[in-house]
VOVO-335863 format. One record per residue (C-alpha): residue in three letters; x, z, y. Coordinates in steps of 0.05 Angstrom, whole numbers, plus 32768, in hexadecimal, padded with zeros to 4 digits. Layout:
<rs>
AlaXZY/...
</rs>
This chain:
<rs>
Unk8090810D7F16/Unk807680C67F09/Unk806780BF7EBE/Unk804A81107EB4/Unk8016812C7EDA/Unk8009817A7EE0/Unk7FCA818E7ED7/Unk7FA281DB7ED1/Unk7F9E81CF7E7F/Unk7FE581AB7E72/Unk8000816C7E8B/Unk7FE681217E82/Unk801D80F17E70/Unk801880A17E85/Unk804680757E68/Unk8039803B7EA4/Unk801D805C7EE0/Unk8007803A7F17/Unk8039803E7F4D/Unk803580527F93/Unk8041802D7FCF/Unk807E80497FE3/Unk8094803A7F9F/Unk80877FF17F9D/Unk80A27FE57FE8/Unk80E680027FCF/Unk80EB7FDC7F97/Unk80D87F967FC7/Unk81137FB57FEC/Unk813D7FC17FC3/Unk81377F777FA5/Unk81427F587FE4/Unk81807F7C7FF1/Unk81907F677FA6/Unk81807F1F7FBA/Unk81A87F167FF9/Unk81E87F347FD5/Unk81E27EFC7FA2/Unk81D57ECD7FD9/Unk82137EE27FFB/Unk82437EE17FC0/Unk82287EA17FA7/Unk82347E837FF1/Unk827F7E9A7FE7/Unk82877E7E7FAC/Unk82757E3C7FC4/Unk82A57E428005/Unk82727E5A803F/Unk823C7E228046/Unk82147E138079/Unk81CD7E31805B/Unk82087E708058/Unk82077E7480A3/Unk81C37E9180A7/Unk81CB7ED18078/Unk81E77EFC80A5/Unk81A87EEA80D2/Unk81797EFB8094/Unk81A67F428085/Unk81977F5380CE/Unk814E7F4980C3/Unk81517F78807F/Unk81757FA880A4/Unk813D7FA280E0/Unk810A7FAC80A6/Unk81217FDD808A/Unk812F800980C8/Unk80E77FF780D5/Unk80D280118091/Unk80FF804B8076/Unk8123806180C0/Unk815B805B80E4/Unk818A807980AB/Unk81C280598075/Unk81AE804E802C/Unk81F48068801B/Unk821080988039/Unk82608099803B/Unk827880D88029/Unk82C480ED8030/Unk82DB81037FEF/Unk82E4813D7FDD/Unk832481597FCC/Unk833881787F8B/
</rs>
């Protein structure tokens, strides 16, 4: 729990804790992904430019990074649905 802290008399509360690393590495992540999405629809919209031929070069490097970082495993995992 980030905000409340347990302790032997009751619980502290902090309205802006200080986050951890692994908290602030996911959230760099996470904006990177974010970035190179908007990267690659903008380059769409504008009919596959030239800069455009290096993203899939950069997604390979997130990927790489993030392999690195987190493991070997998928952010989303693609479950078959079930049935009703």
């Amino acid at each position: 729990m980030r905000h409340i802290t347990l302790e032997d008399d009751g619980f502290t509360f902090d309205v802006v804790p200080e986050p951890s690393e692994h908290q602030l590495d996911e959230t760099l992540h996470l904006s990177c992904i974010a970035l190179l999405g908007a990267c690659v629809v903008t380059n769409e919209m504008f009919g596959y430019t030239e800069a455009g031929q290096l993203l899939p070069a950069l997604g390979d490097k997130l990927v790489a990074l993030q392999n690195e970082k987190f493991g070997n495993r998928p952010l989303v995992t693609k479950e078959e649905p079930s049935e009703l």
